[in-house]
Every structure is written in structure tokens, then in C-alpha cells.
N, C-alpha and C positions, 0 to 999 in steps of 0.2 A: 575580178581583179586579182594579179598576184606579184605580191613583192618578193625577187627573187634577182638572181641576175640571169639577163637575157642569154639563150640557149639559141643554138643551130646556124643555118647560113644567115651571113648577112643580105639581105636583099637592095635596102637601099638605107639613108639616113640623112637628117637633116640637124639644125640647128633650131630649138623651140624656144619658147617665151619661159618655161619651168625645165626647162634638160636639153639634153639630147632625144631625139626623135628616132628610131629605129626600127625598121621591115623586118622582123626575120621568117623565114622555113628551120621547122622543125615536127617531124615524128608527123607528117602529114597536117602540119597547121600550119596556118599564117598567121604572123603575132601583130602586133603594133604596143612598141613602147617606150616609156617618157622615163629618161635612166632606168631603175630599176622596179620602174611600175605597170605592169602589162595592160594595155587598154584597153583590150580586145582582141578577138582573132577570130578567124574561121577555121572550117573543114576545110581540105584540099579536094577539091572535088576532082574525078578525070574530065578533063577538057579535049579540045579539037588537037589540031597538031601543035599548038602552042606548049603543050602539055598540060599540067594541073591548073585549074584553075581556085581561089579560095573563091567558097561562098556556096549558096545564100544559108547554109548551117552555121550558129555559128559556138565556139567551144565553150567558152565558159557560160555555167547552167543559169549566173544572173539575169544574162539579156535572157534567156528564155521564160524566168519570170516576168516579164514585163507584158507574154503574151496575157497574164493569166487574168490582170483588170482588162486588156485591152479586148480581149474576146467578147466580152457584153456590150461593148460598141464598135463592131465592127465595121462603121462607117465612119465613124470618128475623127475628130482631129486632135492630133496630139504635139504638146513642146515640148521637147525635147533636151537639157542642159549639158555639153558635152558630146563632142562627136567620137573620140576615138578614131578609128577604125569605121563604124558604123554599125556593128553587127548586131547593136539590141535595134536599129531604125530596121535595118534588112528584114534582119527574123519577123518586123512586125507588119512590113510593106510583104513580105514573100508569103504570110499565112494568111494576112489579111488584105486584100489587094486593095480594096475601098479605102482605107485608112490613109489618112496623109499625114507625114511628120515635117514640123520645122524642127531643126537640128538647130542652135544656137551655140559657136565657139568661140572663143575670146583669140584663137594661136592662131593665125593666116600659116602658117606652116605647118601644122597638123594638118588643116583644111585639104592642101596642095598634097601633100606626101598620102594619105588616105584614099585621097581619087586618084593617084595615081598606079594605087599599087593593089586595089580593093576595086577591080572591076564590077560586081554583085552592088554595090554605094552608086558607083557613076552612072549606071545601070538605071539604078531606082530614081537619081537625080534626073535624068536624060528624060523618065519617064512620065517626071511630075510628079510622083507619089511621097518625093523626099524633097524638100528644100535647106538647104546651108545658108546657114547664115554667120557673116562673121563679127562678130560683138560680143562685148560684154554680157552677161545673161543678166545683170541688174539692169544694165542701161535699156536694155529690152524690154525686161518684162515694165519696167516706168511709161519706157515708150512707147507701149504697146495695151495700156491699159483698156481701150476699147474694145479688145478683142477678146474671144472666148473658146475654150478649148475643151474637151473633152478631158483630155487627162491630158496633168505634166508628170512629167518623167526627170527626177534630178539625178544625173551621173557625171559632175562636173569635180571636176580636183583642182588644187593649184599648188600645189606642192605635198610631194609624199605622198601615204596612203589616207588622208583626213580627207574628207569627202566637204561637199563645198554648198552649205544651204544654211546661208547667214540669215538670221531673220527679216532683214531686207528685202531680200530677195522673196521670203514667205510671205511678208507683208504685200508686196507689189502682187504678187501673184492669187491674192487670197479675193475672190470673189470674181475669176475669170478662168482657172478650172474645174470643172466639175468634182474631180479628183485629184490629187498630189499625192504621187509614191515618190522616197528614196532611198536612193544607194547608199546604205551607210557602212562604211569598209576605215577599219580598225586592225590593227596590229592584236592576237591575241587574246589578254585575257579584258582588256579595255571596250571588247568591240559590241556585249550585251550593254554595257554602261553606256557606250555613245550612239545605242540602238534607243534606249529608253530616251537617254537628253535630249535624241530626235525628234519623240511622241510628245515629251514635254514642249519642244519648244513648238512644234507645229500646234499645238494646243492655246500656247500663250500669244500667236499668231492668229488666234480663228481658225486651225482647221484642227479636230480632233481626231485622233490617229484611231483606227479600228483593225488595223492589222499589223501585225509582225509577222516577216517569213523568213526564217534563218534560212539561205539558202544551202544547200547537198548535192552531192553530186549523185551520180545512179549507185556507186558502192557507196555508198552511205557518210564517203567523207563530206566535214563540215569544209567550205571553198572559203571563207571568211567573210562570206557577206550575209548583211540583213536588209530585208526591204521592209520598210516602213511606208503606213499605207492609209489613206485618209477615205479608203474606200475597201470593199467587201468583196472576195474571189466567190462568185458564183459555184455551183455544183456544176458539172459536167453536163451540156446541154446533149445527148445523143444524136439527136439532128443536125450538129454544127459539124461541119466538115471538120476532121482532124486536123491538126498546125500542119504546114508544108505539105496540104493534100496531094498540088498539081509535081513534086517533086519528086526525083528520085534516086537523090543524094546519099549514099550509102550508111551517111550517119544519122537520117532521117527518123528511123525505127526508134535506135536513141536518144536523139532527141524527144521525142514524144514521152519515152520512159521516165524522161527527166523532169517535162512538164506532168506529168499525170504524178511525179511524187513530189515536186513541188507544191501543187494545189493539195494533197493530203498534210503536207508539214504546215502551210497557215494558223495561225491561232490567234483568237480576238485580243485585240490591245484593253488591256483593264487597269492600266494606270499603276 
């Protein structure tokens, strides 16, 4: 995620439930973002005669942590809080092809302007490996107490950069996934403090946090996010095919670089 204000062309824009809604092209990426809080984006990959296409890399290094619980179950099913763009569902339907995400949104506008403009998303939807859905992530995860998931995945906001995992929502979800990681994105110098309240409150919730992963980029800058994790980043399994085997997206190499120093930065949550 970055708070900034949006850069490059306009591609398209709509009207959301928390801002303005906006597509841009810049420096070979496709953005998506909510006033001035970026939701996502991909690589520009080269396309047919359409020209560039975004996708299936995608730029900021958090969604590519999400590969790093989701590789020990690669058959898995995952929920997903928060669509964006798509690009941490992509990265994880494009490395992991077995894996199925339900994406849960609360914006029917986000939903529309995403597949519209994020081919690599409609792509994975078309294909079955990704499902949308549009709802509240509370009323869901209530609604849907029966079911059982391999891991959730929290990347939901509702205004500004405060990330959105009310104990409510920890509660409904607490003995129907296996694991629960989140996005905890803070302005600054607030954002270790609202990485710990995280651990705490998933704690006073039933699930006890075991990971922190401040996320980095490949030059070593901090992106401003932590992932909080009620689960354990395995060691580099040799035999697993590397993230984005069947690809050969130019930023691919990169990416890898980013997840192979993501999995080195982890460190066990000790309270």
C-alpha cells in the first residue's frame, strides 16, 4: 500500500463507497486507487497488439508475501478480505495454480472498475480459481460459519491507510481458518505499535500471532507494511517449483528476489 498522491495517466475512474476510485499507467505499472491510497498494481507486461498488458506480477512486495504461508498449501483454499486490484489473489492463483481464492468486497464499484481494467483478475475469475464476492466481510464471514479455509488473508480498509480487522470479524472467523495473516499498514512511526495491537488483539480473539514480517523491498527500503501471522513461513522447500515458474514476465527474476528476502526478514511473534 502507499499513501501518496496518484501519479501518471489516467486510465479510467469511478465513484467508491470510501473515495474516488482510480486506474492509473505509470513507469510501466498499473495502479488502482481509493483517493490517495494505492490498492494495488501490476507490472506492465508486453501484450499482443493491444499493447501492454498489467499482470500476472504484481508491484508492491506485500501481496508477494502472502505467497510465503500460502506455499505449504498449495492446494488450499483461501479468503480473502479486500479486492483491490487483485494482485495479491493473482500472484497466488498464477504460482500456485490449485489454490482457490474467495475475494470478499464490500464496494460493487471497486468490484466493476478491477475487472475491467485488470485483465490477469477476470482471467483467474473466468477460470474458477478466483471467486468475487460482493459483501461485507463481517456479514460473511457470520454467514458463512460452516465453512473452512485454509488460510485468510486480511487486506480490507475503509477509510485511509488503518487496515480493517475489528475483533468481530476475528471472532467470526476464529475456528474456520486454519491460519489468519494481516495487512497492517500505518502512517510512519505508529505502524510497529499497530503491528503489535494486531498480535494482541488476534490473541484476545483465539488466534495467537507467531509471525511478524515487516515487509522490504529488493533495495532494502521499508514499503510500510507488516504482516501479522497466526501461522509459521516454512524453510525453502527445494523441490517446489519457484513462484511464477510457468511465466515469463520480465519482472519475474524480481519478484522471486523479493519473496526469497521476504522469507529471510520473518521473526517469531513473542509477545
Amino acid at each position: 500500500m502507499v499513501f501518496d498522491e496518484p501519479a501518471g495517466v489516467l486510465v479510467a475512474h469511478a465513484t467508491g463507497m470510501f473515495g474516488r476510485l482510480e486506474v492509473r499507467d505509470h513507469d510501466g505499472i498499473r495502479s488502482f486507487w481509493c483517493g490517495c491510497l494505492c490498492q494495488g498494481a501490476y507490472r506492465l507486461a508486453p501484450g499482443t497488439s493491444a499493447g501492454a498488458q498489467p499482470g500476472p506480477i504484481p508491484d508492491p512486495p506485500y501481496h508477494l508475501a502472502w505467497l510465503l504461508p500460502a506455499r505449504r498449501q498449495p492446494r488450499g483454499s483461501i479468503l480473502m478480505a479486500g479486492l483491490g486490484c487483485g494482485a495479491g489473489a493473482v500472484a497466488l492463483t498464477t504460482s500456485l495454480p490449485d489454490v482457490r481464492v474467495t475475494i470478499v468486497e464490500i464496494d460493487p464499484a471497486v468490484i466493476t472498475l478491477a475487472l475491467a481494467h485488470f485483465p490477469a483478475l477476470t482471467d483467474a475469475v473466468h477460470s474458477g480459481r478466483i471467486d468475487i464476492v460482493q459483501q461485507d466481510i463481517l456479514e460473511y464471514a457470520w454467514l458463512h460459519r460452516g465453512d473452512q479455509w485454509s488460510l485468510g488473508l486480511l487486506d480490507a480498509f475503509r477509510t485511509g491507510p488503518s487496515s480493517y480487522y475489528p475483533s468481530e470479524l476475528l471472532n467470526a472467523l476464529h475456528g474456520h481458518c486454519a491460519e489468519l495473516w494481516v495487512n497492517v499498514l500505518e502512517i510512519d512511526d505508529v505502524l510497529l505499535t499497530a503491528a503489535h495491537t494486531c498480535a494482541e488483539l488476534l490473541a484476545d480473539c483465539g488466534w495467537p500471532a507467531k509471525t511478524l514480517l515487516p515487509v522490504r523491498d529488493y533495495d532494502g527500503s521499508f514499503t510500510g507494511n507488516v504482516i501479522v501471522g497466526t501461522g509459521t513461513i516454512p524453510e525453502p522447500d527445494p523441490n517446489q517449483p519457484p513462484p511464477f515458474a510457468d511465466s515469463d514476465h520480465p519482472a519475474v527474476l524480481r519478484a522471486r528476489e523479493i519473496i526469497t528476502r521476504l522469507g529471510r526478514l520473518h521473526r517469531p511473534w513473542r509477545g
